[in-house]
N, C-alpha and C positions, 0 to 999 in steps of 0.2 A: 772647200778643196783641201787637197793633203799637204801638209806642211812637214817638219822635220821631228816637233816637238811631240812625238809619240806618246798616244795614254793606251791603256787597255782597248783592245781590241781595233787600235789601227793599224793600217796596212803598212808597216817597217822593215819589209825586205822585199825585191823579187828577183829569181831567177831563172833562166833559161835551160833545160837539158837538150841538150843536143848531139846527134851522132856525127857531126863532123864540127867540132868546134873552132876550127881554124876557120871553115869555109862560112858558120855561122858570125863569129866575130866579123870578116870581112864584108857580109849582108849587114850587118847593123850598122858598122864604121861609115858604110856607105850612104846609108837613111837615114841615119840621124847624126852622124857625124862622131860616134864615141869613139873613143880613145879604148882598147881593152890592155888591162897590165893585170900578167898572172900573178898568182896568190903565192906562188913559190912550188918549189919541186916536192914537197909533203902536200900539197894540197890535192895533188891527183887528177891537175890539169885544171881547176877550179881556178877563176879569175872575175874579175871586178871591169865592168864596161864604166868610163868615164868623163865627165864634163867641167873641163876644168880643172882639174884636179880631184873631184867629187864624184862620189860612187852615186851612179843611176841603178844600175841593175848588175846583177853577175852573169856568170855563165859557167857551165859543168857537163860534163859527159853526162849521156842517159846510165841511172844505178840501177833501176828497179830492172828488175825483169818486161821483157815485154812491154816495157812501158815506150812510147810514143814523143816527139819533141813535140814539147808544150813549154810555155811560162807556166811560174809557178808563186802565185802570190802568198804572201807571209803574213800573220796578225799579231799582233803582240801580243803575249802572255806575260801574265805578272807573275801565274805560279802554272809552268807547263805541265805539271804531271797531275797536277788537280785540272785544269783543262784537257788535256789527253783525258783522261777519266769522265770528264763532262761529255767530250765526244763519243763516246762510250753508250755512257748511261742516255744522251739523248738520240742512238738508232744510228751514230756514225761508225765509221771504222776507223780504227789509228794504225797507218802500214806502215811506220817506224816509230819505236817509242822513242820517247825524249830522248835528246844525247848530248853532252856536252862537245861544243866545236872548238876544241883548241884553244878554249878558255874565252873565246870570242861571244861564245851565248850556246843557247841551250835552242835544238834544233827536234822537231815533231812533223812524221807527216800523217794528213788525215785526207778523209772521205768521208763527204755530206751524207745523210740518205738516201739524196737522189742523184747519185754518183758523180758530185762536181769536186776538184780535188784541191785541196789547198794546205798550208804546212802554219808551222805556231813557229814564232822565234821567242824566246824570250833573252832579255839582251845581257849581255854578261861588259865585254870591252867594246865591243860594235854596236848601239845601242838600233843602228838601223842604216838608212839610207841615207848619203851625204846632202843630197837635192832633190826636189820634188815641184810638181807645178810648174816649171820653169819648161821654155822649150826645148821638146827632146828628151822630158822626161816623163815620169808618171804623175799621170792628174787626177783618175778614176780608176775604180775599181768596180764592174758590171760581172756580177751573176744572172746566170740564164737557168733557169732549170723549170721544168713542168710543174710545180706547186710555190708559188713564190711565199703566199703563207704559212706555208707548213717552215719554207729552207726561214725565213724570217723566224718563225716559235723556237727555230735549233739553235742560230746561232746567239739571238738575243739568250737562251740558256749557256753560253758560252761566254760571249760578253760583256751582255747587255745593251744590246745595239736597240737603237732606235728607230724607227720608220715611220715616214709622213708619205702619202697619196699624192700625186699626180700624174692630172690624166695625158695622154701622151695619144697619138694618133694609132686608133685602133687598139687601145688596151690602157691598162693605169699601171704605171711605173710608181715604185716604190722605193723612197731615194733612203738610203742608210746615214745613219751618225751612231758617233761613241755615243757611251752612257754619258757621259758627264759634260757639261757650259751649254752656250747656244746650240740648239739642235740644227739652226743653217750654217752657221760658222764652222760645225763639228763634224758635216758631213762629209764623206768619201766615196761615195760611190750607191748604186744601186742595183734593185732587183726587177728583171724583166721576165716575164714569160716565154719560154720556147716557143717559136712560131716560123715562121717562111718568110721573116726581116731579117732583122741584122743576124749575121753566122750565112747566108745566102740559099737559107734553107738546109745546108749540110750541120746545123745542131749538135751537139749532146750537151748533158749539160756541166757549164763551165765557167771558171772567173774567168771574165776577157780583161785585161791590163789598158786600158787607156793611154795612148801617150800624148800629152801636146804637142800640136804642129802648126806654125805659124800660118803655113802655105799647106791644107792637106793635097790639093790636086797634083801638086810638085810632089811632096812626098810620097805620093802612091806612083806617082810615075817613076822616080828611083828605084822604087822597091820593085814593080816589075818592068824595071830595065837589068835588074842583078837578081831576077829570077822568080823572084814572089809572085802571089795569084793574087787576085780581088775577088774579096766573098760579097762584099756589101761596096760598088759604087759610093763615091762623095758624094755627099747628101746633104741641104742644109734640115734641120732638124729645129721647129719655131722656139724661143725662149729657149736653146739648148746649144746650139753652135752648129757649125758643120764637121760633121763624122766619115770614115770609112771604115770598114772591116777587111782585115789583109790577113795573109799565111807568107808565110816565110818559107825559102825554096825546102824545108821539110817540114810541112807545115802545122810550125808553132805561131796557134792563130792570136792575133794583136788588132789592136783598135787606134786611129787617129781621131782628135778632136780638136780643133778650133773654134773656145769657148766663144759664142756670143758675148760682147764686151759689156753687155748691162749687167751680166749675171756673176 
């Protein structure tokens, strides 16, 4: 599971764009309880959702053109412009090159092959995420996209991630870790096949952000009591926990999990 103590190619930032961020702050405040405190009048509206005093995730207006409210999970890079370049050379696209954030880290966005979208931090003063694992924050990290080992061959050329097989009801899940210590210890997340499960059928392909949730049936009922949809029904899932799949009232789609406590 994800911890704090970031190495290459773990998941060390995420954030929200959203076209109403007051209204989306007040949707999360409500579901998981965060606290948001803005980043200041230079940051362009950009702010930190928090637990504790601890950054969970942020939040920021949509930049891109065209682009849609989604999360947007982050990897760490040790050297972003030699990763930018790897995303490149291995069939991705990079839609912003590297940039320095106000001296806080070095900020990239990219695009898989098969069109799932996700950004490189590399850490400069912010080295990443204040909390992780913890309830109401980020536990997993799930790509879905139509060739799971092809998106596997790209980014272990990116970071050298690792992947072990399990089979999982109607298909084999393929669960990620960094390159480097125990390969269960190390893991974060995994890679599923696009299909007519979880996403509720409405698909493309995409990292889904995981959050832990003590109570997921509570939590989904919050979430659509202050406007959200359910893609994916609570579910329990065997040796995995119980899951849903949610959209947020512009829907920036997210995931709840209550790990199974053997695991």
């Amino acid at each position: 599971m994800l911890g704090t103590d970031f190495s290459t190619g773990s998941p060390n930032w995420l954030d929200l764009g959203s076209p109403d961020t007051d209204a989306a702050a007040a949707f999360y405040s409500a579901v998981f309880g965060w606290r948001f405190v803005s980043a200041g009048p230079e940051a362009g509206g950009y702010g930190f959702f928090q637990v504790d005093g601890k950054t969970v995730a942020a939040l920021g207006p949509l930049t891109e053109q065209g682009a849609g409210s989604a999360w947007m999970i982050h990897f760490k890079a040790d050297d972003i412009r030699a990763t930018a370049s790897a995303v490149t050379a291995g069939g991705g696209t990079v839609r912003m090159e590297p940039m320095d954030v106000m001296g806080e880290g070095w900020l990239a966005q990219a695009t898989d092959p098969q069109g799932a979208e996700f950004a490189l931090w590399q850490p400069g003063k912010t080295a990443g995420l204040g909390l992780t694992s913890a309830p109401g924050t980020l536990l997993w990290a799930e790509l879905h996209v139509p060739d799971p080992l092809a998106a596997i061959t790209f980014y272990e050329g990116l970071f050298g991630w690792r992947s072990q097989d399990m089979q999982a009801p109607g298909m084999t899940y393929r669960v990620l870790s960094t390159k480097d210590g125990d390969q269960q210890m190390a893991s974060f997340g995994g890679v599923a096949p696009m299909g007519d499960g979880a996403g509720g059928g409405v698909e493309r392909p995409r990292w889904v952000p995981y959050f832990h949730a003590e109570d997921v049936d509570a939590t989904v009922a919050a979430a659509t009591a202050k406007g959200g949809s359910v893609l994916m029904p609570a579910a329990d899932v065997p040796d995995v926990g119980r899951i849903s799949w949610l959209a947020d009232p512009f829907g920036a789609v997210f995931a709840l999990l209550r790990p199974d406590p053997r695991m």
